[in-house]
C-alpha positions as CSV (number, residue, x, y, z in Angstrom):
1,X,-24.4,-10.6,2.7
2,X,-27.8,-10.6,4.5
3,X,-27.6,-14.7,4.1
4,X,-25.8,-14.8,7.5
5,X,-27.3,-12.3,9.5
6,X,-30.9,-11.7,11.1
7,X,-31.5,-8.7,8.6
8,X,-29.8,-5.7,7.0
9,X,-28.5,-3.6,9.4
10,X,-26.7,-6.2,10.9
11,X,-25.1,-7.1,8.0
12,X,-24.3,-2.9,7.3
13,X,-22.8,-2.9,10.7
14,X,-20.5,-5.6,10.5
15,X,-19.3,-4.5,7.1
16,X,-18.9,-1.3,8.4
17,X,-17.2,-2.4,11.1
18,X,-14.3,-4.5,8.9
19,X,-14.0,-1.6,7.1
20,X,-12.8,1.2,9.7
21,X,-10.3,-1.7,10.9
22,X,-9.7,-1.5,7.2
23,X,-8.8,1.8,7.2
24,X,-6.9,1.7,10.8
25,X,-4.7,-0.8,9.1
26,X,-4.0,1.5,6.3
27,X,-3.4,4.5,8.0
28,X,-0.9,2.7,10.3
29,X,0.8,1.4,7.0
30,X,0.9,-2.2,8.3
31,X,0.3,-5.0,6.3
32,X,0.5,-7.1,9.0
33,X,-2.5,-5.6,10.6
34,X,-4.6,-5.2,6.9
35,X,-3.7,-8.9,6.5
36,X,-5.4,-9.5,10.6
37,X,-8.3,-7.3,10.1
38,X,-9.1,-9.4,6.5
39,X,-9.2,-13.0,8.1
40,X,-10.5,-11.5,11.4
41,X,-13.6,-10.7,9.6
42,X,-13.8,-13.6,7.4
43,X,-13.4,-16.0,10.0
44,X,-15.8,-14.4,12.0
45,X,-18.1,-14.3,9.1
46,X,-18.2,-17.9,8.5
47,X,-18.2,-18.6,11.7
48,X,-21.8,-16.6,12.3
49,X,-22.8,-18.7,9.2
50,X,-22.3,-21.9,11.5
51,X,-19.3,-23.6,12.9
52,X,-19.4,-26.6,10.5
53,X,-18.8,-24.3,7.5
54,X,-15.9,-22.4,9.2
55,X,-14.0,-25.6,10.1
56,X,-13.9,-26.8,7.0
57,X,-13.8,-23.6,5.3
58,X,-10.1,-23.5,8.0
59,X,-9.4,-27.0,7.5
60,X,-9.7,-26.5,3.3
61,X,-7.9,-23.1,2.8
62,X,-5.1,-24.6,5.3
63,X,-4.6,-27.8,3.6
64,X,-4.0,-25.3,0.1
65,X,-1.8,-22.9,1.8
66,X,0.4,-26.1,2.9
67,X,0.7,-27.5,-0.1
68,X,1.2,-24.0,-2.4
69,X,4.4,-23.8,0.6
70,X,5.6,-27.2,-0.1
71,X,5.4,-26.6,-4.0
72,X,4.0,-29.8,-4.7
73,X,2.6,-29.4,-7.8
74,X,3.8,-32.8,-9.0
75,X,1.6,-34.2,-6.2
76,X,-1.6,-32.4,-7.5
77,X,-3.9,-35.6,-7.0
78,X,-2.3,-36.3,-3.0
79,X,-4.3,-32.6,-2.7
80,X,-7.2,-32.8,-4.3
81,X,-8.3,-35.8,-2.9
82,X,-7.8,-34.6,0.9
83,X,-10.1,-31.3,-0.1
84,X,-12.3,-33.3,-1.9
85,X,-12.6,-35.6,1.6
86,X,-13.0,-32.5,3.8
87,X,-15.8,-31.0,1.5
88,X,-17.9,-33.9,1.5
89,X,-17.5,-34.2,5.3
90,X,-18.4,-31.0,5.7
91,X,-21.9,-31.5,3.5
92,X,-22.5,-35.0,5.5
93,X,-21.7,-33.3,9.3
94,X,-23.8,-29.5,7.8
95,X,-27.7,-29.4,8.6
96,X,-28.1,-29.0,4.5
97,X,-29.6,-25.9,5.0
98,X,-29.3,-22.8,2.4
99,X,-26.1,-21.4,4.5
100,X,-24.3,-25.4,3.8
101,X,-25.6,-25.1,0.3
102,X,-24.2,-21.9,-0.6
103,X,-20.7,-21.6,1.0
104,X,-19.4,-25.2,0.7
105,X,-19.3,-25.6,-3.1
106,X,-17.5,-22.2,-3.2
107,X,-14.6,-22.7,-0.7
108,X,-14.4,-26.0,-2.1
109,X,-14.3,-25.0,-5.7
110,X,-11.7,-22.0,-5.1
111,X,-9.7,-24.6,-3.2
112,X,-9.8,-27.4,-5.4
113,X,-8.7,-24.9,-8.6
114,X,-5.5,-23.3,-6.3
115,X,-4.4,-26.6,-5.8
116,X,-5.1,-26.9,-9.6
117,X,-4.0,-23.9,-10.3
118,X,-0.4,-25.0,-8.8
119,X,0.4,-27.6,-11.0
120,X,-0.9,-25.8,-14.5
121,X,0.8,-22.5,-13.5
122,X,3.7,-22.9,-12.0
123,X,5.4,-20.3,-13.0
124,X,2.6,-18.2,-11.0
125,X,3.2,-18.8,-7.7
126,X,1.4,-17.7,-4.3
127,X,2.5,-16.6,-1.7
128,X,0.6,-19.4,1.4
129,X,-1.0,-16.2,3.1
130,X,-2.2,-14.9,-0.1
131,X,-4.3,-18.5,-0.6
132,X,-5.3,-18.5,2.8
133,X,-6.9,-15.4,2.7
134,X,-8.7,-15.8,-0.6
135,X,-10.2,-18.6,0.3
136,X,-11.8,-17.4,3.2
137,X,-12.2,-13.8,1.9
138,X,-15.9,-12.9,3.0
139,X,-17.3,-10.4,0.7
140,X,-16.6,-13.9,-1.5
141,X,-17.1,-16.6,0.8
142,X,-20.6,-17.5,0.6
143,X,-21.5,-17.2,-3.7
144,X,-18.5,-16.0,-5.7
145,X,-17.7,-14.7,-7.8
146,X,-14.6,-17.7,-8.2
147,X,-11.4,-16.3,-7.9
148,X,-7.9,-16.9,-6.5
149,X,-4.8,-15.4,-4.7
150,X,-4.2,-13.5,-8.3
151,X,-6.5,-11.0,-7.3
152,X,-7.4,-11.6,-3.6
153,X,-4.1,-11.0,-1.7
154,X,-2.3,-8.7,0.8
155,X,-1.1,-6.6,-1.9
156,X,-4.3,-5.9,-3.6
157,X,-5.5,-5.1,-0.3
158,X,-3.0,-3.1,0.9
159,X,-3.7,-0.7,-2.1
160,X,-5.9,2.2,-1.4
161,X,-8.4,2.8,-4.5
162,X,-9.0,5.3,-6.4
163,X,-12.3,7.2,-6.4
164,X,-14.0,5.8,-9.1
165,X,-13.6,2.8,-7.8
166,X,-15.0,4.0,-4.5
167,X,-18.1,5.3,-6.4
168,X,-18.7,2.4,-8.6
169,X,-18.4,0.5,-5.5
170,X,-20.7,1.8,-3.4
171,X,-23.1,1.9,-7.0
172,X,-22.8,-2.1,-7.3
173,X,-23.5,-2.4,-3.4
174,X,-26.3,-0.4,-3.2
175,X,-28.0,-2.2,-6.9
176,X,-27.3,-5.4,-5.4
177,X,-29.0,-4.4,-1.9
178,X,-31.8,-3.8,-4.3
179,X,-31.7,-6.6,-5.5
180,X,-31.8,-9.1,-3.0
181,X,-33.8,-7.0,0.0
182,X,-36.7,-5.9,-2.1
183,X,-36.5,-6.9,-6.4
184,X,-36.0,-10.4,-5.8
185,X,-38.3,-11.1,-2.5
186,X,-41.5,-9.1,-3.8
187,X,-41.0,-8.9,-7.4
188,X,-39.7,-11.4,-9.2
189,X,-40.2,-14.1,-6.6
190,X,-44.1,-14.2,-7.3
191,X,-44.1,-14.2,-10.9
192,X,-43.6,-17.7,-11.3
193,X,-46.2,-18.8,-8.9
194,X,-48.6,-16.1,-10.6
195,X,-47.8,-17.5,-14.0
196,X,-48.1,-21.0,-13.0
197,X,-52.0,-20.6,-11.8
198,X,-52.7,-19.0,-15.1
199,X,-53.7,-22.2,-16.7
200,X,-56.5,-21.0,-19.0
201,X,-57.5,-23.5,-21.9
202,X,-55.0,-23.6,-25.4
203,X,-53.0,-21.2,-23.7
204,X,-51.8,-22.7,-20.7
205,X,-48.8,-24.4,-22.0
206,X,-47.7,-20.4,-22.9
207,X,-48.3,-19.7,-19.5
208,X,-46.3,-22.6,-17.8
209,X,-43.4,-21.7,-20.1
210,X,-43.4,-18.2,-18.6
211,X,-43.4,-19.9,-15.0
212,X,-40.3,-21.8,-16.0
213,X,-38.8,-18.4,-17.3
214,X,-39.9,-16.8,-14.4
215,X,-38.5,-19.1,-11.7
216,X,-34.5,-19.0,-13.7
217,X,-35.5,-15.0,-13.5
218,X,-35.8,-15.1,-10.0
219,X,-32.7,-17.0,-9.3
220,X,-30.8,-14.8,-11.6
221,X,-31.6,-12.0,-9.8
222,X,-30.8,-12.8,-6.4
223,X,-27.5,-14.5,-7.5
224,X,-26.7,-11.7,-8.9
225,X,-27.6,-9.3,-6.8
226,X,-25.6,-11.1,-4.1
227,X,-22.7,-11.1,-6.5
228,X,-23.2,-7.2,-6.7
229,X,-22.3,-6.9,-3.5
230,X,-19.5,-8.8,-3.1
231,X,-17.9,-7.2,-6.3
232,X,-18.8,-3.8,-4.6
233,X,-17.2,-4.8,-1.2
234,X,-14.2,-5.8,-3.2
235,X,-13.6,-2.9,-5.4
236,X,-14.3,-0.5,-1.6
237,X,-11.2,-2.3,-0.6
238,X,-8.6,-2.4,-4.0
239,X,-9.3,-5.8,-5.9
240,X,-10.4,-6.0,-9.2
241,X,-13.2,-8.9,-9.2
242,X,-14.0,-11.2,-11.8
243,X,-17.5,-10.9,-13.1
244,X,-20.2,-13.4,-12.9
245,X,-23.3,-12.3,-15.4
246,X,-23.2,-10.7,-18.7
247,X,-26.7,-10.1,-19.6
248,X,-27.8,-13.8,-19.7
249,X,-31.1,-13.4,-20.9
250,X,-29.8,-12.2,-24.4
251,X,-28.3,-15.7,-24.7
252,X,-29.4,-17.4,-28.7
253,X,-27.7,-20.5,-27.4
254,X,-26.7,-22.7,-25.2
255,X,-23.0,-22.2,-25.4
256,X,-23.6,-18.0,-25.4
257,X,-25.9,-18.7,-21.9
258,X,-22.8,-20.4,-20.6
259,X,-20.5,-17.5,-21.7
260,X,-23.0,-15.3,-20.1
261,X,-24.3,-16.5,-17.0
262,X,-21.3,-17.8,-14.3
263,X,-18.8,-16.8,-15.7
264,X,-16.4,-17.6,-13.0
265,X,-17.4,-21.1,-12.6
266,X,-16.8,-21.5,-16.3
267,X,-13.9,-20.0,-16.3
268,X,-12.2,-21.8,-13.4
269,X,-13.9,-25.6,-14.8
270,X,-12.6,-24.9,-18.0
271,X,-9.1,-23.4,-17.7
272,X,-8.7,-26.0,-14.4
273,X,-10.2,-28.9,-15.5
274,X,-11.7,-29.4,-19.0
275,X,-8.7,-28.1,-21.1
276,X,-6.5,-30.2,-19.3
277,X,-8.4,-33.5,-20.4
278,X,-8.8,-32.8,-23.1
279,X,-4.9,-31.8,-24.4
280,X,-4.4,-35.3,-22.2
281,X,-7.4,-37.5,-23.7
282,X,-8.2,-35.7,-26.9
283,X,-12.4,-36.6,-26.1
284,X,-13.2,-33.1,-26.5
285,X,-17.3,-33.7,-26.3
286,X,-17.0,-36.2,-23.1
287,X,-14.7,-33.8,-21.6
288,X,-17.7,-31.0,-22.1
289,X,-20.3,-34.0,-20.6
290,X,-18.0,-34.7,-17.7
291,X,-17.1,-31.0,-16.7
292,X,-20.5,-30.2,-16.6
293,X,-22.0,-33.1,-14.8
294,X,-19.1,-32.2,-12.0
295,X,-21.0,-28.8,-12.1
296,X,-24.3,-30.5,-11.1
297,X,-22.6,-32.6,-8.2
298,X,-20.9,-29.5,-6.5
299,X,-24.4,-27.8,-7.0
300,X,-25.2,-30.4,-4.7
301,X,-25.5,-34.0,-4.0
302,X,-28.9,-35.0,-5.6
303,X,-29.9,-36.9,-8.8
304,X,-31.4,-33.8,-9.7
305,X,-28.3,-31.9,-9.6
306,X,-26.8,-34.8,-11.2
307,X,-28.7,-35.1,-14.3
308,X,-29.1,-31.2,-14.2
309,X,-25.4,-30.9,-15.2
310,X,-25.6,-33.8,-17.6
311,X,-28.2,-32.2,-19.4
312,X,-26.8,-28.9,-20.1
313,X,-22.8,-31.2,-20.3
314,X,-25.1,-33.2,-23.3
315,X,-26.9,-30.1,-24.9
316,X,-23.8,-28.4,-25.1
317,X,-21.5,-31.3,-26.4
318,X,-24.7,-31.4,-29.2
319,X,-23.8,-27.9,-30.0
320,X,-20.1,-28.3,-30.3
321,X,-20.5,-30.8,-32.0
322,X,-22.9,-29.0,-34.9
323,X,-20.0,-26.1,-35.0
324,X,-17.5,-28.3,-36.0
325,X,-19.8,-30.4,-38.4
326,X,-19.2,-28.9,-42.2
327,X,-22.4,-30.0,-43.5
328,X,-24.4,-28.0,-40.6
329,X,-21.9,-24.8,-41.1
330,X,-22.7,-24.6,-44.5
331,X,-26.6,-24.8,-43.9
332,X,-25.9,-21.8,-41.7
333,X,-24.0,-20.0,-44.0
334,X,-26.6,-20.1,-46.4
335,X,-29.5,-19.1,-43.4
336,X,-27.3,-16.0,-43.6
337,X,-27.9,-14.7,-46.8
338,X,-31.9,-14.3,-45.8
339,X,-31.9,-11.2,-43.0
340,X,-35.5,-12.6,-42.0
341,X,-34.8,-16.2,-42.1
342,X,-31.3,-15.5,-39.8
343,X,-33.5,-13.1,-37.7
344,X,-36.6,-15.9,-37.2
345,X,-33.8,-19.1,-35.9
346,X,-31.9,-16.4,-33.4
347,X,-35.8,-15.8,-32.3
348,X,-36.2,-19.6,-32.2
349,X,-32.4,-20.1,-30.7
350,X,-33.7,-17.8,-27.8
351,X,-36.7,-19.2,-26.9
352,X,-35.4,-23.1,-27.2
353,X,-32.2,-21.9,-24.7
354,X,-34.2,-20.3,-22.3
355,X,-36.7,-22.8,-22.3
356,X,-34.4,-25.4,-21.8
357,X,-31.9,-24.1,-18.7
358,X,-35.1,-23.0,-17.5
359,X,-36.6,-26.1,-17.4
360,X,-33.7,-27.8,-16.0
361,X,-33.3,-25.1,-13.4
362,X,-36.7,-26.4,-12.3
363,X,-35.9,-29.7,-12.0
364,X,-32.8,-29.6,-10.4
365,X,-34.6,-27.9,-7.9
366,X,-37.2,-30.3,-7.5
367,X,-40.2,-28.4,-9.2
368,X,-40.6,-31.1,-12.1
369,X,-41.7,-34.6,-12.7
């Protein structure tokens, strides 16, 4: 939350601030005015970001509710082309700062999958205020996690939570202020550069391999914490969020990292885009390649980004690919019968994944070659 304003209590005041209008809204039993108060905010949030990433946040979110109204679900590529349009617009006319960086890709990804999301579900329809307001939903907005008028809508808002989900609100807020004001800044932010000027003899290869482990640490834990605090926000207010981390770090491979770590963004590019090619085109592994170098574009426009995706999209095709092979399965069937042998290629598994994203982490953001 602190992304947008000049420091913390700024960002406490003004989500203080949406919540007693919050609460006003309830106690006057008007959905109407919880449904104001909601965009009010949001708006007003992404406008503080900058005014180029609340048009097109407007212009996107508008274009959805439109065409959710007009059912066209039979039309799906008429809307994802006009949203795909707007995004890159918005990127080109954007100072490609962090704020650009951050909230672009996530209204256009939450978009892009209701529009989606029309034509694959049709039997699940939304209601055109219900999209509007997820997609501009601020406690989401600017990183996630990914999720949809399902669970972002008047109803949900107009619910008042119980306690627990007061208290294990306010928990996830306060762990992910942590996080990102003072874990992330002085902590794990300097253990990469502090690794990196170890470079002492036979050993410094060990030591640059931390640095890379390090510097995926670091990003882990302000993504996260920022997540935190948007799951927090939501649960204060009666909506159940998707989760976006699952203890990444205990990842053996490179299909459990990506069960593990964005789980959203998985969820939405598989159940929205990959499945769908693949029941259509039957090219299961260039399905996984393509979804994944799609991930790397909307990270951002870059050749770094690009080949970022293609490298985990080709790493994990690789890994299907040996799950479905009989003559690998069986050598790992056999790996099983030796406790130590299984326990020495999970050790191996682990250090080769982490290794890798982490690596490609640091080239994607420019750090390599």
């Amino acid at each position: 939350m602190t992304i947008v304003f000049d420091n913390l209590m700024s960002a406490v005041a003004f989500v203080m601030a949406f919540m007693l209008g919050h609460l006003g809204a309830h106690l006057l039993r008007s959905e109407r005015l919880v449904l104001a108060n909601a965009l009010l905010f949001s708006i007003a949030f992404a406008f503080i970001a900058s005014a180029e990433t609340a048009i097109t946040a407007i212009l996107m979110a508008a274009y959805a509710a439109i065409f959710v109204h007009l059912d066209s679900r039979r039309w799906v590529s008429a809307g994802v082309v006009p949203v795909t349009a707007i995004f890159i617009a918005g990127r080109i006319a954007s100072d490609h700062g962090d704020l650009s960086l951050l909230f672009l890709p996530f209204i256009y990804i939450r978009t892009l999958g209701t529009i989606v999301w029309t034509w694959r579900f049709p039997k699940e329809r939304f209601a055109p205020r219900d999209v509007f307001l997820s997609l501009l939903f601020f406690p989401t907005l600017p990183i996630g996690p990914i999720q949809f008028a399902d669970r972002i809508n008047v109803a949900a808002l107009c619910t008042l939570p119980a306690k627990e989900d007061v208290a294990y609100g306010a928990r996830r807020v306060l762990i992910g202020i942590a996080k990102v004001a003072w874990l992330g800044p002085a902590v794990t932010s300097q253990l990469a550069a502090r690794f990196s000027g170890m470079d002492d003899g036979t050993v410094g290869l060990l030591f640059k391999v931390f640095a890379l482990w390090a510097g995926l640490f670091n990003i882990y834990v302000m993504f996260s914490g920022y997540v935190d605090i948007a799951v927090g926000l939501c649960r204060f207010v009666g909506i159940e969020s998707r989760e976006n981390f699952n203890r990444p770090w205990m990842a053996r491979t490179i299909q459990e990292f990506w069960q593990r770590w964005h789980m959203s963004l998985v969820w939405v590019t598989n159940n929205l885009g990959y499945h769908p090619y693949v029941r259509r085109t039957g090219h299961r592994y260039l399905g996984i390649v393509l979804a994944f170098t799609f991930i790397g574009v909307w990270h951002a426009f870059t050749w770094n980004y690009l080949l970022w995706g293609f490298g985990h999209g080709v790493a994990l095709a690789l890994f299907a690919w040996t799950q479905r092979n009989p003559q690998v399965r069986a050598i790992w069937a056999r790996s099983q019968e030796y406790p130590a042998l299984n326990l020495l290629l999970q050790g191996l598994g682990w250090f080769a994944t982490m290794t890798y994203v982490s690596a490609l982490s640091d080239f994607a953001a420019g750090e390599l070659g």
